[in-house]
N, C-alpha and C positions, 0 to 999 in steps of 0.2 A: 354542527361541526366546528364551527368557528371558537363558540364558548368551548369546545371540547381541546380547540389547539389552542386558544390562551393560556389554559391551564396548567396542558402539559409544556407548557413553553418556562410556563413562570416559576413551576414544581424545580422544571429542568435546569435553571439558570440558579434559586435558591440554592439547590443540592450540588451543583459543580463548583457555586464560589464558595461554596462550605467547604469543597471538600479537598481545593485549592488551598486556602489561608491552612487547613489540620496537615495537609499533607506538606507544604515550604515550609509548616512551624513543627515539624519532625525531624528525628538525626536517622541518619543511618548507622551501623555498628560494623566496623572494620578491627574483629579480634574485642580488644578491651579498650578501643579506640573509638569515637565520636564523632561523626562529621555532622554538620546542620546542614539540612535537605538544600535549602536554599543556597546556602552555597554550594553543594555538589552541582546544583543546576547549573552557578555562576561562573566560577573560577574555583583551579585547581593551581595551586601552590602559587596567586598570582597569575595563574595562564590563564586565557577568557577558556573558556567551555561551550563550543559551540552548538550543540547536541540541546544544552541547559538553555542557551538561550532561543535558539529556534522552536524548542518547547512553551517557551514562556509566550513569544511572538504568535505562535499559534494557537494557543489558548487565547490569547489577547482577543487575535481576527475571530475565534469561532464566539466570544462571548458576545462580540460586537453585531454579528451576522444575527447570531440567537436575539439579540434585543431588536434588531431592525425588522427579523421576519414577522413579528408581531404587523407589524406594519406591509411587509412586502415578503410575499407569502413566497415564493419564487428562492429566499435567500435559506429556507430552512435546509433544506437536503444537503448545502454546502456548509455551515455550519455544524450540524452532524457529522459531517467527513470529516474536518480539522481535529473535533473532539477525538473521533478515535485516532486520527491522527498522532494528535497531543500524546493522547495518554499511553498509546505503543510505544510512541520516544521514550514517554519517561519511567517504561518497563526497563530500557536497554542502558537512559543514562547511568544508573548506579552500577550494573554489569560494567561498562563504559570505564567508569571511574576507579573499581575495585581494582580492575584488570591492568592500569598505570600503579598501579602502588602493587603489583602480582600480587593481589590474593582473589582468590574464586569467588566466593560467595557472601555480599553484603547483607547483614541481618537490618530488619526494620522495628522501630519501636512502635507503640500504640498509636500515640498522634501519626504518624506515615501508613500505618496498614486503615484506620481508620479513615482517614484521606481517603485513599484508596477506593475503600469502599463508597463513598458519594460522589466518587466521582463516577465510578462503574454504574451507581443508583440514575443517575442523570442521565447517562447511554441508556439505561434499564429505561429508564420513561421515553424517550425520544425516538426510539427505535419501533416503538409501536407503530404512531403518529405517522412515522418518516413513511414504512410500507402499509399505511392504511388501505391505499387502493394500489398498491404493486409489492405484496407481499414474496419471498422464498416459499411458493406452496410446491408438492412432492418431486412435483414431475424437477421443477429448477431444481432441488437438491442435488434429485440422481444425476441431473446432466452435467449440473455443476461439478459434481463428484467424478463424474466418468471421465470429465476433461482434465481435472486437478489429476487422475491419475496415469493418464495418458501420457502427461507433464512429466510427471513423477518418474513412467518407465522411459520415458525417452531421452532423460536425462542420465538412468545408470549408467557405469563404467564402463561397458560391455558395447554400449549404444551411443558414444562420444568420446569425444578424439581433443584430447586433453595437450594445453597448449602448455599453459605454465604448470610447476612443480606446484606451487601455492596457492593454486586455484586459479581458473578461468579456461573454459575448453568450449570447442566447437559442438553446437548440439542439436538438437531439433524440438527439443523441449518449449520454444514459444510457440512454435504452429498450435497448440492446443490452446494456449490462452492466447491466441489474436482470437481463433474461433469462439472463444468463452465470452470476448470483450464484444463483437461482434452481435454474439444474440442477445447480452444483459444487458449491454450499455455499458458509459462509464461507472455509473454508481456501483451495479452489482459484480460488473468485471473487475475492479478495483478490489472489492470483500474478496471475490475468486481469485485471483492473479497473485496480488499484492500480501493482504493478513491472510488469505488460505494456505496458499501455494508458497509462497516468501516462508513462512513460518514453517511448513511441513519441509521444507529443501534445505531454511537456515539449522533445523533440527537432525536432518540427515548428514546435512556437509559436518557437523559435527565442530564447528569453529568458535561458538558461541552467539549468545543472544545479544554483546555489543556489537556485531556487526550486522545486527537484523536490520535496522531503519535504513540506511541506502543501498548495504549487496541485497536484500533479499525484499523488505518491503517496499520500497521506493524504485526499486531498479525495474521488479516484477510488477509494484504496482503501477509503473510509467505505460505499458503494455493495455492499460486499459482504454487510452486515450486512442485510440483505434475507435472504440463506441460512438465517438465524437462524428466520426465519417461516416458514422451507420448509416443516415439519410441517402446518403450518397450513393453508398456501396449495396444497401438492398432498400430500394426505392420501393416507397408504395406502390403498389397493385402492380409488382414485378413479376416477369414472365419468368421462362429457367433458362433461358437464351445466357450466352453469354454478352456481359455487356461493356463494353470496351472502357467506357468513361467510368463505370465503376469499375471494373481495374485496375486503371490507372489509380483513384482515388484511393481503393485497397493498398496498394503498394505506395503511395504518398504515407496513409497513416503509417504502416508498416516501419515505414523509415523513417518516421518524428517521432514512432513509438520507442526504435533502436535509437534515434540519438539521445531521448532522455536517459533509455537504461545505460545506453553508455556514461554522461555526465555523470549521472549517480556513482558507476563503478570507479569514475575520475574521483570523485570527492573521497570516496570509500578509500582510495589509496592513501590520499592525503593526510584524512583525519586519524585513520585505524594505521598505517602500517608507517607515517610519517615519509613517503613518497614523494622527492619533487612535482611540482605542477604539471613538468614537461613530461619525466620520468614512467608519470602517470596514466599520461594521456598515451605515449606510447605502449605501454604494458594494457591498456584496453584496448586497443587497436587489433593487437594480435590474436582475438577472438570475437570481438563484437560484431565486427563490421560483416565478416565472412557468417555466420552464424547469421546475421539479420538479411543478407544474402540469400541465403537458402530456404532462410524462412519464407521471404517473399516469392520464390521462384514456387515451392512447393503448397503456397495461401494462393498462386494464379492457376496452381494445375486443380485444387479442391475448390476454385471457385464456384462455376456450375453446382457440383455438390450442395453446395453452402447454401445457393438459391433457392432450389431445389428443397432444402430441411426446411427455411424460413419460410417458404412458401406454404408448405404443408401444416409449420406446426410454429406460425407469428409471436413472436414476443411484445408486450408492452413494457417497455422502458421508464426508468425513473427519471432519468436526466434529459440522456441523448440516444 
């Protein structure tokens, strides 16, 4: 096992800085126009590029992680997280970038789609490894699936009570991913919440895919941090009693899960709609806080429930 994860470690670390250097030494194509990748990432007309650079920082720490797990085995799964991290960002930077100069859709030359592909190849190796002993087998798909779409209808129009004109309304749409985060852990709740759930809502809101890395990835994937109190919240050899201190605990994550999505949706104003700081922080206000409210009220009435499933039918966790 171990020759088995050197291998895939050292394959994975080859093919992502390959596929790094092909993809920064790529242009993007705006009309008859040229941008060099590496500067899309950097700076745009002299403005820093925040997006480019939090991509580039996060490549840095997952290459870094990747080389130490060799050593400290503990660091891979985190490492793996940054990479898809990474590489979602730098689906939505050029989105990101087209959309300041108004045009739709940036075209990529050979050196960038090439990139592209070893960089995905790298994910492609690591992802085995990662769920060798806690794979997605059938039964997690469907339950996965059944909660991403419980999400789904609980967020239609018909089913929430819409605050701003521009998006942001009161919903019940997290009660499904706390429960999600709850039986996979951070690891797997994060794939569910965040790139499932983020992607399929950023696809429906219909807004575009530069706003997917903090309204929809990072906001939904904040939601998975709930997994973190798993311990806590459904303790080993738990009866179906209700139990008070996991309650409490429940509704602690609950509420660190709401403040990061909030933060996110603070930054999202900032960067995408050029929103004062304050501005911003008040226009999240007007939906978060009441929405993370009712999610808690109605995560303390399914509690019992929740016991109750995990009792019956235990999950093993990647992370937490």
């Amino acid at each position: 096992m171990k020759d088995k994860r050197i291998l895939f470690i050292s394959s994975a670390l080859v093919s992502l800085i390959l596929g790094l250097v092909l993809f920064f030494s790529g242009n993007f194509f705006v009309g008859s126009v040229s941008y060099n990748a590496f500067l899309v990432f950097s700076f745009y007309e002299g403005t820093f590029n925040y997006l480019g650079f939090i991509m580039v920082l996060v490549y840095a720490g997952a290459i870094t992680l990747l080389a130490l797990s060799f050593k400290f085995k503990e660091l891979y799964s985190y490492s793996v997280g940054l990479i898809l991290l990474a590489t979602l960002v730098g689906f939505t930077v050029p989105s990101f970038f087209v959309s300041l100069i108004g045009v739709d859709t940036p075209n990529y030359d050979v050196l960038t789609i090439v990139g592209l592909v070893f960089i995905f190849l790298s994910i492609g190796i690591l992802l085995p490894l990662l769920f060798d002993e806690h794979r997605f087998d059938t039964k997690d798909i469907v339950e996965m699936a059944m909660l991403v779409s419980l999400a789904v209808v609980l967020d239609l129009s018909f089913l929430k009570f819409r605050v701003q004109a521009d998006g942001g309304s009161i919903s019940f749409e997290m009660i499904p991913l706390i429960v999600l985060s709850l039986r996979f852990g951070v690891y797997k709740g994060f794939i569910g919440c965040g790139v499932v759930y983020g992607l399929v809502s950023c696809l429906i809101g219909g807004y575009g895919l530069q706003y997917y890395i903090f309204d929809y990835l990072l906001a939904f994937g904040s939601l998975s941090i709930v997994g973190f109190f798993r311990p806590l919240i459904l303790k080993k050899n738990h009866g179906t009693k209700f139990d008070v201190m996991g309650a409490i605990f429940l509704s602690l994550s609950i509420l660190a899960a709401c403040t990061l999505k909030y933060l996110c949706h603070v930054i999202a104003g900032v960067l995408y709609w050029e929103t004062p700081w304050v501005a911003s922080f008040i226009y999240s206000a007007t939906y978060v806080p009441i929405s993370c409210l009712l999610t808690i009220v109605v995560c303390l009435l399914l509690y019992k429930p929740i016991l109750m499933i995990d009792k019956l039918y235990p999950k093993r966790t990647l992370i937490a």
